[in-house]
C-alpha positions, 0 to 999 in steps of 0.5 A, spaced: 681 150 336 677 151 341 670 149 340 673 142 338 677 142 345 670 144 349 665 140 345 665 134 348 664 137 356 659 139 355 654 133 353 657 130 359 655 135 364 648 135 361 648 128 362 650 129 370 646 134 372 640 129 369 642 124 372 643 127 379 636 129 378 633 123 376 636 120 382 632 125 387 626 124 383 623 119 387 624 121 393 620 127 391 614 122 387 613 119 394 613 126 399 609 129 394 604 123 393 604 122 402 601 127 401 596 127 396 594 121 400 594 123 406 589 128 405 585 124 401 581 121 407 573 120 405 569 126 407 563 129 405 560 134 399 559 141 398 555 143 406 548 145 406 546 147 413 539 142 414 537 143 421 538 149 428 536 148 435 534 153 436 530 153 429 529 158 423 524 163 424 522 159 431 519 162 437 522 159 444 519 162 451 527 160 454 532 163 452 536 157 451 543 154 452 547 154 445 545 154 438 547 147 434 547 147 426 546 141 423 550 140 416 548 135 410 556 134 410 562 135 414 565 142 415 570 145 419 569 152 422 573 156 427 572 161 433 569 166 431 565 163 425 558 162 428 556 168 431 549 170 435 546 177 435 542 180 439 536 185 438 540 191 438 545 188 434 551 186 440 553 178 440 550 174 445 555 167 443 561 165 447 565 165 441 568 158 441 565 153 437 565 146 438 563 139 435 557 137 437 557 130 434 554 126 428 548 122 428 550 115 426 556 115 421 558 116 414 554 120 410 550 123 418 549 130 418 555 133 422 553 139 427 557 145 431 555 148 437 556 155 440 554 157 447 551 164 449 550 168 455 546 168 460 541 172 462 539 173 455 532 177 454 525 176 449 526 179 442 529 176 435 536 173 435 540 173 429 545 167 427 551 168 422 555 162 420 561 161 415 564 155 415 568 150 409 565 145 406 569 137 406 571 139 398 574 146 399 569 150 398 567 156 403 559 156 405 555 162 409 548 163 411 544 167 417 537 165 421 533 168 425 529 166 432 525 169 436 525 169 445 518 169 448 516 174 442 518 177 436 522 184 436 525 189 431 532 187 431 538 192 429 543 186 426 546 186 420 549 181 416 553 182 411 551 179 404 556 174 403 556 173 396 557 179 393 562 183 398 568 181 402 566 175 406 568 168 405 567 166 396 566 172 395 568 179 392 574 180 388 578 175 391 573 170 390 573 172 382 580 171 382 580 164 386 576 162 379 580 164 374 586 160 378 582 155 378 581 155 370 588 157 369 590 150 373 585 145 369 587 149 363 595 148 366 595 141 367 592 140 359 597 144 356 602 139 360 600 132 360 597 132 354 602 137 351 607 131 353 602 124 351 603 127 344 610 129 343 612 121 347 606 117 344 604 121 336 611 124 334 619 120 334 622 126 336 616 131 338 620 134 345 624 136 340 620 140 336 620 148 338 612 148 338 609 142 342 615 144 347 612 151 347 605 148 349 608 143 354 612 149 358 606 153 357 603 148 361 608 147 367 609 155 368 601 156 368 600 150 372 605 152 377 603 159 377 595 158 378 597 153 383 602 158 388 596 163 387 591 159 389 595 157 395 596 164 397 589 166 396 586 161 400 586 164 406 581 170 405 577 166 399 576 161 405 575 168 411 576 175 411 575 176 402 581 181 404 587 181 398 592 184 404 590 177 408 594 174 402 600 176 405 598 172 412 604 168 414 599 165 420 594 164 415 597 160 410 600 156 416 594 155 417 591 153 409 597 148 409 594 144 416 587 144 410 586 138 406 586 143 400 593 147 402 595 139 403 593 138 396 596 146 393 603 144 396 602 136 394 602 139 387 608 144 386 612 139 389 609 133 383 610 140 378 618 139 381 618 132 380 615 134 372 621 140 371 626 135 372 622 130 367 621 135 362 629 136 359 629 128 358 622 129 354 625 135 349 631 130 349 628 124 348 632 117 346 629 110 345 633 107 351 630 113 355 623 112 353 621 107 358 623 111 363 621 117 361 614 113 360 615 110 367 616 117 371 612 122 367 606 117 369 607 117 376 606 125 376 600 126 371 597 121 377 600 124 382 597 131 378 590 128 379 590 126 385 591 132 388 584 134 385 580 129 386 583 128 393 580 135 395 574 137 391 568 133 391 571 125 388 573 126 395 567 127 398 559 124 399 557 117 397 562 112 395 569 116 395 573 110 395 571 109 387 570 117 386 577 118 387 580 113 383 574 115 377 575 121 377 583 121 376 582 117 370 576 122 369 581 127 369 587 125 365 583 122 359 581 130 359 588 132 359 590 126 353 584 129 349 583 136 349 591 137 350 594 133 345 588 137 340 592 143 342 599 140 342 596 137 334 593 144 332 600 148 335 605 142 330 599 143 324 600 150 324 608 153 325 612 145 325 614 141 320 610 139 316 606 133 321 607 126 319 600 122 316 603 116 322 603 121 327 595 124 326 592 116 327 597 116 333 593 120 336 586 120 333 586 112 337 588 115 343 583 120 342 578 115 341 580 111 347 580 118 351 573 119 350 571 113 351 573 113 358 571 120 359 563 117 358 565 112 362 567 116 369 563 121 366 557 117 367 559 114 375 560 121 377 552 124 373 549 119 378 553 120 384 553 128 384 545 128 381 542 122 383 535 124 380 532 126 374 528 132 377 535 134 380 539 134 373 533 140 370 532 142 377 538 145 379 545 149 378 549 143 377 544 138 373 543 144 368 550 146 367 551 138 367 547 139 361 550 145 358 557 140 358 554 134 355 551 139 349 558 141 348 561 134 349 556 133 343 558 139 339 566 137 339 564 129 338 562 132 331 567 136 330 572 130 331 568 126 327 569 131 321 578 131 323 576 124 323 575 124 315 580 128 314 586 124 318 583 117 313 585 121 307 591 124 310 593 116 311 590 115 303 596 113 299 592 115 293 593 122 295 600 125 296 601 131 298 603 136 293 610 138 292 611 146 291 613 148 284 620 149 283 619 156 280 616 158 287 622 155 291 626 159 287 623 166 289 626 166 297 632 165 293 632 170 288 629 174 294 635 173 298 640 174 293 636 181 291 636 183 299 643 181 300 646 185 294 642 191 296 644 192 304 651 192 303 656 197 303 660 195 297 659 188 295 663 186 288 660 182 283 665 177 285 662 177 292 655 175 289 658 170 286 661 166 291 662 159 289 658 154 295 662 148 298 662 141 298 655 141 303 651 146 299 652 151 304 654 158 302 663 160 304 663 165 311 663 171 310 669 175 312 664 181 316 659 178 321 654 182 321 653 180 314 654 173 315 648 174 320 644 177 316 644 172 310 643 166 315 636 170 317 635 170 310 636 164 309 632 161 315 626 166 312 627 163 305 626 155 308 620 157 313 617 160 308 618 153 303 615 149 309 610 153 309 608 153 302 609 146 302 605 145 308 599 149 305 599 146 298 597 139 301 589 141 301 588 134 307 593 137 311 590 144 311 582 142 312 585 137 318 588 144 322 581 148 320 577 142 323 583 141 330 582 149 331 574 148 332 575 142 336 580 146 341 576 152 340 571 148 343 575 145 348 576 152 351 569 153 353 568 145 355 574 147 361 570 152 363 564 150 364 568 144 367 571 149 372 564 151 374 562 145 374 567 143 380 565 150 385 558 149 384 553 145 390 552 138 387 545 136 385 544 131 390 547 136 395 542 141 394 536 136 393 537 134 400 538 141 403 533 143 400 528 137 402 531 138 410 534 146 409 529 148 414 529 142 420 523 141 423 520 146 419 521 141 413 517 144 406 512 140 406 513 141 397 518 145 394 512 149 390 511 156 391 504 160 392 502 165 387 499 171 391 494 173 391 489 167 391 483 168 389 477 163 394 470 163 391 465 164 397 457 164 397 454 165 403 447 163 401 444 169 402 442 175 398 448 178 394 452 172 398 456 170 392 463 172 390 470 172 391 476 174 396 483 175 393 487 173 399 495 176 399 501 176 404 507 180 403 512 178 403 509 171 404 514 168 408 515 165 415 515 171 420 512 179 419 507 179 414 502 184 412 495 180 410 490 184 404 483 182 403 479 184 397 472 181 396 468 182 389 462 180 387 461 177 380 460 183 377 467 186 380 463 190 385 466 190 392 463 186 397 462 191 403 461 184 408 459 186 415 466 181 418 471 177 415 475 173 419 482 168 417 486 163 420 491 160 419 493 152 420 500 148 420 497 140 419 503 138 418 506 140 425 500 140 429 500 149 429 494 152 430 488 155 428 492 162 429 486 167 429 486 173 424 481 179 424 483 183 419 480 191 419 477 194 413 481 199 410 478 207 411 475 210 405 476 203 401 469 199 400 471 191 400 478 191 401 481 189 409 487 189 412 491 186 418 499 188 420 505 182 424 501 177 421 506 172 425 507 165 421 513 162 426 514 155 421 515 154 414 511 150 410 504 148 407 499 152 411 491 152 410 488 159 410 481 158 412 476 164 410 470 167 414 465 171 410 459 174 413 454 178 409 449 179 415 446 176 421 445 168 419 449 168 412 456 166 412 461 160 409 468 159 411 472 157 405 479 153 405 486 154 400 493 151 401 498 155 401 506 155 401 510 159 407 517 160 405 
């Protein structure tokens, strides 16, 4: 017959085409991981801008030569992406940016430098910048100097982390949602996969645990291609039509991170020529399949750690290897939790063996997430005050509270695996009666949906093997076999659903990877938010020169008791700037005696000192407001620096009674 004739080819072609694939398959491990290595060249974290020359808020008397920006880490910007307006909102730069050098090495402060025109006028000037940081991440801000005086200025700067603009907008909103489609992706595929070759004899062989190896492969492979084509405008414009710029992506792939994206679609290539071994899988091929599948998972993790923030700030020699083991423990983890829950609830019923297989890995798994996850604390916090003090520090927490919600949780599915392995306690076999139900329910459908059944027909004896004869008509033959097939499920599932150990275990397995969702998002913010060290450091050096002295902030108005000496000399002075930052302010005095009514003092005067620069006084003679008694006003109150300045009031009350009172006060 036919079949008989073809079947043995058809083996042997199967065969072929895997070896035919396993023989490309190391040329495509090594191209892919060329390249992952050659993108992991050490670099710098997430950027801040820490110093400019000219400075923020600063006023020069000459116009200068160029504008220089210092960053925290290393950045890379094109033409174009450092800009300088004038007052009326024209650009004054020459348009080409250059590297204007690093002090020092390593972890020194990279600096890039535009020209400007000459001839430039007095006023203010605007400084708009974007830039992408050494891990991938688009950065942005603006400044404002000053030539000979402040001025009015019509320049406007986009904002550019809700609109369109590099991060931002719909496009940056869809950059993350690939990127948690990627973690989620890589999980599903190297934990699908641990499970089925390290937990289960034959579970490649299994519909469900393939299910969630593919599913995997696919959402991995897809988020990857669309966070390749999004780059360019995450990166630029925040246009979705840029998505489609051939020169753009060009671009993208001369990038650490396009390097990377690419890297990884070819290790997924190297996986799908992996996958039919795993599903297939046989002792003697075990130890290759073993052998292979490793090289991709690393490779896999390679490419992250190789282009976000493993790869950048201090010690990225023990970072990157640290934050590949980081990862595929996360996988083996979370990932055969979800390989284990898809077996619990629609495969055969799941061996007690298989179970404490993988809870001893989980364990080890876990372990060395605590480990990695302990170094990279440190590395990307760096201080206590760092870890409450800033986004990455406090989502850093939510993480670890999550981590320890899940832990407990495990613990519980840990009970449940010790008395599944308890002998004492088998697993209860359905009754024959409800065994008998599918039967009688088959036969009772069977009789009913056919034309003309006869009762010799119903009564069909069955062969040596216990199958039932063939049927002469085929679509009843298929029909009885989709009954049949019904009628085994639903034994499975009953016998499944009997064993009570069983049936907790996979209520617990569910809450674990329930859990386990949540934990990778929060791990996915984690990766697109400025590391603590970062903006600690930032933030002590964000303004340059005009360093905050304290990372206080003052609360307006403040209040200076003052006594003159003289009659109704006592009282106090509320002292309000608005907006209480560096330029513009508009300055408010109030002076109440102690039984709240107004001080009508014949002169105050305020001045304003920068110790920490050498500023100062700057004189301030406030005029009393018309028709309000005790109250005084002053406009373009100019504080060209931030920092902590000293108001020093002056009250009089007549000829010979006055007194000066001094407060602090913090400028943004």
């Amino acid at each position: 017959m036919l079949p008989t004739a073809t079947a043995p080819r058809r083996p042997f072609r199967f065969r072929f085409r895997l070896r035919s694939g396993t023989r490309a398959l190391p040329a495509v491990l090594c191209a892919a991981l060329l390249c992952v290595l050659g993108a992991a060249a050490p670099a710098s974290a997430h950027a801040a801008l820490t110093d400019s020359n000219p400075a923020e808020n600063s006023v020069v008397d000459s116009a200068p030569r160029q504008v220089v920006l210092s960053f925290s880490e290393g950045v890379s910007m094109s033409d174009g992406s450092l800009r300088v307006l004038g007052p009326d909102g024209e650009r004054v730069d020459t348009g080409k940016v250059r590297d204007a050098g690093a002090e020092g090495g390593g972890g020194a402060a990279a600096k890039r430098a535009t020209g400007l025109k000459s001839g430039l006028g007095k006023g203010t000037y605007t400084v708009a910048w974007q830039a992408v940081s050494a891990d991938s991440h688009p950065v942005s801000g603006a400044f404002t100097f000053s030539i000979g005086a402040p001025s009015k200025t019509s320049a406007k700067v986009p904002e550019q982390t809700a609109g369109p603009g590099p991060g931002g907008g719909a496009v940056g909103s869809l950059y993350e949602v690939g990127r948690y489609a990627a973690y989620a992706g890589f999980v599903l595929l190297v934990g699908g996969a641990l499970f089925a070759l390290a937990c289960r004899p034959r579970g490649g062989a299994e519909r469900p645990v393939r299910r969630v190896v593919v599913t995997g492969w696919v959402t991995l492979a897809a988020a990857t291609l669309a966070l390749l084509l999004l780059r360019t405008p995450y990166t630029g414009s925040g246009r979705f039509a840029d998505v489609l710029d051939l020169g753009g992506l060009r671009d993208v792939l001369g990038t650490k991170p396009g390097i990377a994206l690419a890297a990884r679609l070819l290790l997924l290539g190297a996986a799908a020529l992996c996958l039919p071994l795993l599903f297939k899988a046989r002792t003697g091929r075990a130890l290759g399949l073993w052998s292979a599948g490793g090289v991709v998972a690393l490779g896999l993790a390679a490419t992250w750690a190789a282009a976000e923030h493993a790869s950048t700030g201090i010690q990225p020699w023990l970072a990157m290897p640290m934050d590949v083991v980081h990862l595929l423990a996360m996988a083996a983890w979370l990932g055969g939790l979800v390989a284990l829950l898809t077996a619990l609830t629609w495969g055969p019923p799941v061996e007690s063996a298989s179970v404490r297989r993988f809870s001893g890995y989980a364990f080890w798994s876990v372990a060395a997430l605590a480990a990695t996850g302990i170094y990279q604390s440190w590395r990307q916090v760096g201080s206590w005050d760092a870890l409450t003090g800033t986004s990455y520090g406090r989502l850093l927490l939510v993480k670890v509270g999550i981590v320890a919600v899940l832990l407990l949780v495990a613990r519980a599915s840990r009970r449940w695996t010790s008395r599944l392995a308890d002998p004492s306690a088998p697993v209860p076999a359905p009754s024959p009666a409800a065994d008998a139900e599918p039967a009688q329910l088959s036969t009772a459908t069977a009789t009913t949906s056919g034309p003309a059944r006869t009762a010799a027909t119903e009564t069909e004896p069955e062969l040596a093997d216990g199958t039932a004869p063939l049927d002469p008509d085929p679509v009843r033959a298929a029909q009885l076999a989709r009954q049949r097939a019904a009628a085994d499920d639903a034994r499975r599932r009953r016998q499944r659903d009997a064993d009570p150990e069983r049936s907790g275990l996979r209520r617990s397995v569910l809450v674990e990877a329930g859990i386990a969702v949540v934990l990778l998002a929060v791990t996915t913010a984690l990766t697109g938010t400025e590391p603590a060290r970062t903006e600690a450091a930032a933030g002590d050096g964000a303004s340059g020169p005009a360093a905050h002295e304290h990372a206080g902030r003052t609360e307006w108005p403040v209040r200076i008791a003052f006594d003159t000496g003289g009659p109704d000399g006592k009282g106090t002075a509320a002292l309000r700037l608005t907006p209480g930052r560096t330029g513009d302010n508009t300055l408010r005095l109030t002076a109440t005696a102690p039984d709240g009514s107004p001080v009508d003092a014949p002169e105050v005067k305020i001045a304003f000192t920068l110790p920490a620069k050498d500023i100062g006084p700057l004189p301030v003679t406030p005029e009393p407001v018309p028709g309000r008694e005790g109250e005084w006003r002053a406009e373009d109150v100019q504080l060209p620096l931030p920092g902590t300045w000293k108001a020093a009031v002056t009250v009089r009350t007549s000829d010979i009674d006055q007194v000066t009172e001094t407060r602090t006060v913090h400028i943004g």
